[in-house]
C-alpha positions in Angstrom: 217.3 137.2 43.2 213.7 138.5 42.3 213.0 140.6 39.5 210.4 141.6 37.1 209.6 144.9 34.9 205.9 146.0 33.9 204.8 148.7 31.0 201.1 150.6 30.9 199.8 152.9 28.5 197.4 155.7 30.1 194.3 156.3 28.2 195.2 160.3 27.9 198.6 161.6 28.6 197.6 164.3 31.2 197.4 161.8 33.6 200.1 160.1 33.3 202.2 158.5 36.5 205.9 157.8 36.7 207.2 154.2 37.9 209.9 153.1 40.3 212.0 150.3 41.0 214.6 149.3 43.4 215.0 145.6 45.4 218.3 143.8 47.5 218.7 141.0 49.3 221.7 140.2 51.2 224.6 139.1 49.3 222.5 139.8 46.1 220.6 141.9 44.2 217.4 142.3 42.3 215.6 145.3 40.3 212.2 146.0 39.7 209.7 148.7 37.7 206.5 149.4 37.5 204.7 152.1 34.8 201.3 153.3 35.3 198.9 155.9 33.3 195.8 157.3 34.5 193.2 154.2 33.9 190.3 153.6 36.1 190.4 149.8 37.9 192.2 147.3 37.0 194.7 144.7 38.8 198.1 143.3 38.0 200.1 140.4 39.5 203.7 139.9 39.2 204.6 135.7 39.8 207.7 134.1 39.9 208.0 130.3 39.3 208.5 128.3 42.7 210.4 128.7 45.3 209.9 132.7 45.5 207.0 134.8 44.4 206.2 138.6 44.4 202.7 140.0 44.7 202.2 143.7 43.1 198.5 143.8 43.0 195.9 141.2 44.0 192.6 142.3 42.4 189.9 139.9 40.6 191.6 138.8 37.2 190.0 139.5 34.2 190.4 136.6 31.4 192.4 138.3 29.6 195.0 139.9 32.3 198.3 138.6 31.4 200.7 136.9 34.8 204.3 138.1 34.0 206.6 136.0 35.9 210.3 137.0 37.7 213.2 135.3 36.3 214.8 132.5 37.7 218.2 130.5 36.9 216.1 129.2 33.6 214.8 132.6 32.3 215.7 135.4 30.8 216.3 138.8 32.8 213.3 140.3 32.9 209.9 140.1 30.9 207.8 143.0 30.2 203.8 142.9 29.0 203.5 144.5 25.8 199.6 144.9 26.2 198.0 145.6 29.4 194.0 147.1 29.7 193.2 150.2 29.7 191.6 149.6 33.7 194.7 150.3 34.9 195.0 151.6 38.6 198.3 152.4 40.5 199.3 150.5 44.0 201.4 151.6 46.3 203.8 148.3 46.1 207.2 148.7 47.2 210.3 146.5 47.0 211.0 145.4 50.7 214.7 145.7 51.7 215.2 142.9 54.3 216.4 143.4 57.6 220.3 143.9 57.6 222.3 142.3 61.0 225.6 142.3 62.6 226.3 140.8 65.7 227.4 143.6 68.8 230.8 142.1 69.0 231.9 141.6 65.9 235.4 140.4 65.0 236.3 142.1 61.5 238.0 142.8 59.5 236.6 146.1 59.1 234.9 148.0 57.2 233.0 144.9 56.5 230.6 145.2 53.6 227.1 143.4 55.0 224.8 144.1 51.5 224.7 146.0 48.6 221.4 147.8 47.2 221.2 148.5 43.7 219.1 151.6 42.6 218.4 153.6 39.3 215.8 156.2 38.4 213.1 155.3 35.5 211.0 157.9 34.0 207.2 158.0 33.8 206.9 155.8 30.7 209.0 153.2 33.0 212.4 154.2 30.4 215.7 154.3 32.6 216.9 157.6 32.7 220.6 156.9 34.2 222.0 153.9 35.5 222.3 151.9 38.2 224.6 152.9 41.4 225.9 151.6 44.2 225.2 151.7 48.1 227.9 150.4 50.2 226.7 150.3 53.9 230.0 149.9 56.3 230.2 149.5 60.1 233.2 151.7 61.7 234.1 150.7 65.1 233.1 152.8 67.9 235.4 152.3 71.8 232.7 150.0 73.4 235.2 147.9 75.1 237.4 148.4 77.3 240.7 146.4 78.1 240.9 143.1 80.1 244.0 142.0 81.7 244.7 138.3 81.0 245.4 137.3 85.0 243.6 139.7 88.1 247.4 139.0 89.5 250.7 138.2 88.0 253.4 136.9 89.9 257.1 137.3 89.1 261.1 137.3 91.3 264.0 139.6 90.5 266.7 138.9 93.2 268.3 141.3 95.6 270.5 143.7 94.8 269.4 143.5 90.5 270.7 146.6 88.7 268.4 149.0 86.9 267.5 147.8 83.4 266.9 144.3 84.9 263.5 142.5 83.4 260.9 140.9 86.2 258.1 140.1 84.1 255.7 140.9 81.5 251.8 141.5 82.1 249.0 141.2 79.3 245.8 142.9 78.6 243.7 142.3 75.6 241.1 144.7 73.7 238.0 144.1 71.4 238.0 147.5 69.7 240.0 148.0 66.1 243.2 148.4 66.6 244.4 148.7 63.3 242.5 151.6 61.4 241.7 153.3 64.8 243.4 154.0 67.7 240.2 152.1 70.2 242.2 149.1 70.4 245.6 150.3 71.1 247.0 149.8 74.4 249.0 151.6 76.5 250.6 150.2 80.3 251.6 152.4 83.4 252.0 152.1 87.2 249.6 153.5 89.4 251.4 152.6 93.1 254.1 150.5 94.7 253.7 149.1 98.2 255.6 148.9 100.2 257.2 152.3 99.0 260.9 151.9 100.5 263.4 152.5 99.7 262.3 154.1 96.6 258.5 154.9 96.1 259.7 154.3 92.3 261.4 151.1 92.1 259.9 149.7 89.1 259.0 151.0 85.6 256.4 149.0 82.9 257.1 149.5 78.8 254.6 151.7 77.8 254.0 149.4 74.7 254.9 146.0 75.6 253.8 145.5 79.3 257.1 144.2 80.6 258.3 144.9 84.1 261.7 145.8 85.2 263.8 147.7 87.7 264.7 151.2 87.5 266.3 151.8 90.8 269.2 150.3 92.9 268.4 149.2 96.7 266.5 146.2 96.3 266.8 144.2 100.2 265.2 141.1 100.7 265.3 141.9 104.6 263.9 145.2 104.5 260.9 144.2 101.4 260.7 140.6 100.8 258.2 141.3 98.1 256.2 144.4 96.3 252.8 144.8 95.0 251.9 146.6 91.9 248.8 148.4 90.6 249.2 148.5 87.2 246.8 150.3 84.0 246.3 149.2 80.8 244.3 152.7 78.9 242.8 152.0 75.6 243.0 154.7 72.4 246.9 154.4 73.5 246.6 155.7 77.0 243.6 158.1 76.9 240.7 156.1 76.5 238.8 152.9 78.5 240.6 151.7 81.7 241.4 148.4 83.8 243.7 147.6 86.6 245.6 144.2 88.0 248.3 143.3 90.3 251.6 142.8 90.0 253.5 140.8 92.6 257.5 140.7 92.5 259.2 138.4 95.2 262.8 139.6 96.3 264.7 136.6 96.2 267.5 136.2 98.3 271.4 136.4 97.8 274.2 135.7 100.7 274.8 139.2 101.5 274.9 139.0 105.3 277.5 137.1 107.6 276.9 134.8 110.8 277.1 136.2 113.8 277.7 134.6 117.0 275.5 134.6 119.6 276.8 134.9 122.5 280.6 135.6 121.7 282.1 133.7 124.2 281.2 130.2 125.5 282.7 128.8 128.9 282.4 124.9 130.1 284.0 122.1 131.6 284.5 118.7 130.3 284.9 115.3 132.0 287.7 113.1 131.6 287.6 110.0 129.3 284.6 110.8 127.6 284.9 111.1 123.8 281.7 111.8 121.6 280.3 113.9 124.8 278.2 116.7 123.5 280.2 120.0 125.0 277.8 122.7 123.9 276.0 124.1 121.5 276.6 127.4 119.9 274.2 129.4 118.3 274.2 131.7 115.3 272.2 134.5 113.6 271.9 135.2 110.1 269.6 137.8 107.7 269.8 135.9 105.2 266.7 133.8 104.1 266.0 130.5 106.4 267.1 126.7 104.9 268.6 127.9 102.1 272.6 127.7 101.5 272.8 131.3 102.2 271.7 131.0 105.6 273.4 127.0 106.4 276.2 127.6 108.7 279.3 125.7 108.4 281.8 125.3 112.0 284.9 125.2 112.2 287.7 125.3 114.7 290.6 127.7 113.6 292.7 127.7 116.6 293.1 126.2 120.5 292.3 122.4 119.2 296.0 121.5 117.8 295.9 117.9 119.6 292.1 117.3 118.1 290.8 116.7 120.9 287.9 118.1 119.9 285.1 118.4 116.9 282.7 120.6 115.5 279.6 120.1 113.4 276.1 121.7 112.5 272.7 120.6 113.3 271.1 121.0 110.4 267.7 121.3 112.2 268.5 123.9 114.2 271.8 125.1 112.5 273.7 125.4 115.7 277.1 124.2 115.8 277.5 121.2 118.0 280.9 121.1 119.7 282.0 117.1 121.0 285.1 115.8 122.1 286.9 113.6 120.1 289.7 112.1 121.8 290.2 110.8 125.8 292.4 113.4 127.9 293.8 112.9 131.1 291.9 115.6 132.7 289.4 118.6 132.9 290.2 120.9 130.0 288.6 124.2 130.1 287.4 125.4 126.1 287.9 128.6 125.5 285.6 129.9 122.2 285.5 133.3 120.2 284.3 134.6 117.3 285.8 133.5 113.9 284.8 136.2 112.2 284.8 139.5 113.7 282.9 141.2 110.7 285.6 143.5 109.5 286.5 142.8 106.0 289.1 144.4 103.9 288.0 145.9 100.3 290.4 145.6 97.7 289.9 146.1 94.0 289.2 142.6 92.0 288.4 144.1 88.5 289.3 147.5 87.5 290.3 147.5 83.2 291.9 151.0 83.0 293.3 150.9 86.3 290.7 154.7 87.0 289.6 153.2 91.0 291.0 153.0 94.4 289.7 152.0 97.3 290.1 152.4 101.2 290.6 148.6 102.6 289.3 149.8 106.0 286.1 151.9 105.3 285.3 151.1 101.2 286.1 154.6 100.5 286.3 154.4 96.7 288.3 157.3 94.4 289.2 158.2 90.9 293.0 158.1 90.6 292.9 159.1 86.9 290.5 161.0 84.9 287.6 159.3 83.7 286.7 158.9 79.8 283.4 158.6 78.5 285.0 157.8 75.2 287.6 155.1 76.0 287.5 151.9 74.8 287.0 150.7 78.3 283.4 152.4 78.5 280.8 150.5 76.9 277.4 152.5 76.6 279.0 155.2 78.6 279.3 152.8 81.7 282.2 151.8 82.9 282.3 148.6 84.8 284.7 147.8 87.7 284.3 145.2 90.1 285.4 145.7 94.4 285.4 143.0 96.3 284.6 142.6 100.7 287.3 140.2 102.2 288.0 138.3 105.7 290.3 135.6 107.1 288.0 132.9 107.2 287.4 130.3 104.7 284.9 129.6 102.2 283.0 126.4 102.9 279.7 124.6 101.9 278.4 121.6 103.7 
């Protein structure tokens, strides 16, 4: 803190001056005044004991030209000159407010109070004439920045066949700007586009709010879009403000939703004699379903023509043919008839149906309401009601 007060008496009233005062540092404050009356020449200076010092006039001293010295932590608040000569000549000397800085990017909390100035009036005789106020100087925050997505691409799976309502991910963006008093730093998500666009060129939705991902439409295929690509927003001033854009990619993982099929149907060869562990043929299979995974491993089987065992089926795991051998020494050539195990024509039937509402056709999947349906019975949760049909065949279920 600096300060320092200093009275004059003018030789004649008429010309008379009025004083000021006013100082601040940051964090602190200081005052100041200085009186002058209408004297010829004359010099003052104002001191303060080390390490600060002020300087209101700097003039030849007289001898008798009293020093009046700013307070510091050992003196009192202010010392005024109770005699001063009549030489007396105003200077334009005022207190210097220092420079006041805040950095560009700065964190808050706002408003943030960076220094305080403390002013009063004084009249002409250097009296106070009302007292001192306050001058708060705040920084508001202006929408300078605009959002930045935590990852250029975010990678998530939902598997084929998910329902709508089903959560993929969550994507991020962060924002410098308030967003607590104002609106600058409050985000807001959408979906600009969805490639590929079948078979819905709306298949996924993003919380507004939150960021998160999910699905909003049935038909998700792993063999007709093995994986989508988002564009997706985040707007400042909650939608309507500052921009950025990032990618979302969703992989379609893969269920067992398609059968084997033989390829060809029908196999025809001959066998030697006395030969067991002979390699017969090889037959070959195609399935939609995603390569080396359990969905897509075929398991063989014989289910009829092979009643003396004669002979034995496996599958190559590298190529996931089934290898047909004999196993057993005949007397002769035996001719091997082969077909199709399963012809692909499944029966529906009804697996889960609570309040007994469903049918369905076990030949074409046809399904039908055989009661009246009620949105209010206890059987309908959230207005849904949740049944479960089920595609069956002769074969049998096996995993290798």
């Amino acid at each position: 803190q600096v300060s320092g007060a200093v009275g004059a008496r003018g030789a004649s009233p008429g010309r008379r001056r009025g004083g000021f005062g006013g100082a601040a540092t940051p964090g602190g404050t200081g005052t100041g005044a200085v009186g002058a009356g209408g004297l010829p020449r004359a010099g003052l200076g104002v001191v303060e004991s080390p390490p600060l010092a002020a300087v209101l006039g700097k003039h030849p001293r007289p001898p008798d030209l009293p020093r009046v010295a700013a307070p510091s932590p050992r003196s009192p608040s202010h010392q005024e000159v109770p005699d001063v000569p009549r030489a007396l000549r105003r200077r334009k000397r005022d207190w210097v407010i220092p420079p006041i800085k805040v950095p560009e990017n700065e964190r808050g909390p706002f408003p943030k109070k960076l220094v305080q100035l403390f002013s009063h009036a004084v009249s002409e005789n250097g009296k106070p004439v009302e007292e001192p106020m306050e001058i708060i100087v705040t920084v508001t925050d202006q929408n300078d920045n605009k959002p930045q997505f935590t990852q250029e691409v975010f990678r998530g799976s939902v598997p084929e066949g998910a329902l709508p309502g089903t959560s993929v991910m969550q994507v991020n963006a962060t924002d410098a700007d308030d967003a607590v008093e104002t609106y600058n730093g409050v985000l807001a998500y959408s979906i600009l586009s969805q490639e590929p666009r079948e078979p819905h060129p709306h298949m996924f939705t993003v919380n507004r709010a939150t960021g998160t991902l999910s699905v909003i439409a049935s038909g998700l295929d792993r063999e007709v879009g093995p994986a989508y690509t988002l564009t997706v927003q985040a707007a400042d001033l909650d939608g309507e403000g500052l921009t950025t854009t990032a990618l979302a990619v969703i992989e379609i993982t893969d269920v067992n939703d398609n059968a084997p099929e033989f390829d060809p149907k029908t196999y025809e060869v001959a066998v030697p004699e006395n030969e067991a562990g002979l390699e017969v043929t090889r037959l070959h299979t195609t399935d939609l379903d995603e390569p080396q995974t359990l969905a897509w491993r075929a398991v063989y089987s014989i289910v009829r023509g092979n009643e003396g065992g004669a002979f034995a089926i496996t599958t190559d795991p590298a190529s996931n043919e089934g290898v047909l051998r004999t196993a057993k020494v005949r007397g002769g050539p035996a001719a091997v008839p082969l077909w199709d195990q399963h012809p692909l024509s499944p029966r529906y039937v009804v697996g889960s149906d609570p309040a007994g509402w469903l049918d369905v056709h076990p030949e074409n999947g046809l399904i039908t309401a055989r009661d009246h349906l009620d949105r209010e019975s206890p059987f309908a949760k959230n207005s849904t009601y949740v049944a479960v049909l089920l595609a069956v065949d002769d074969g049998e279920a096996r995993w290798p």
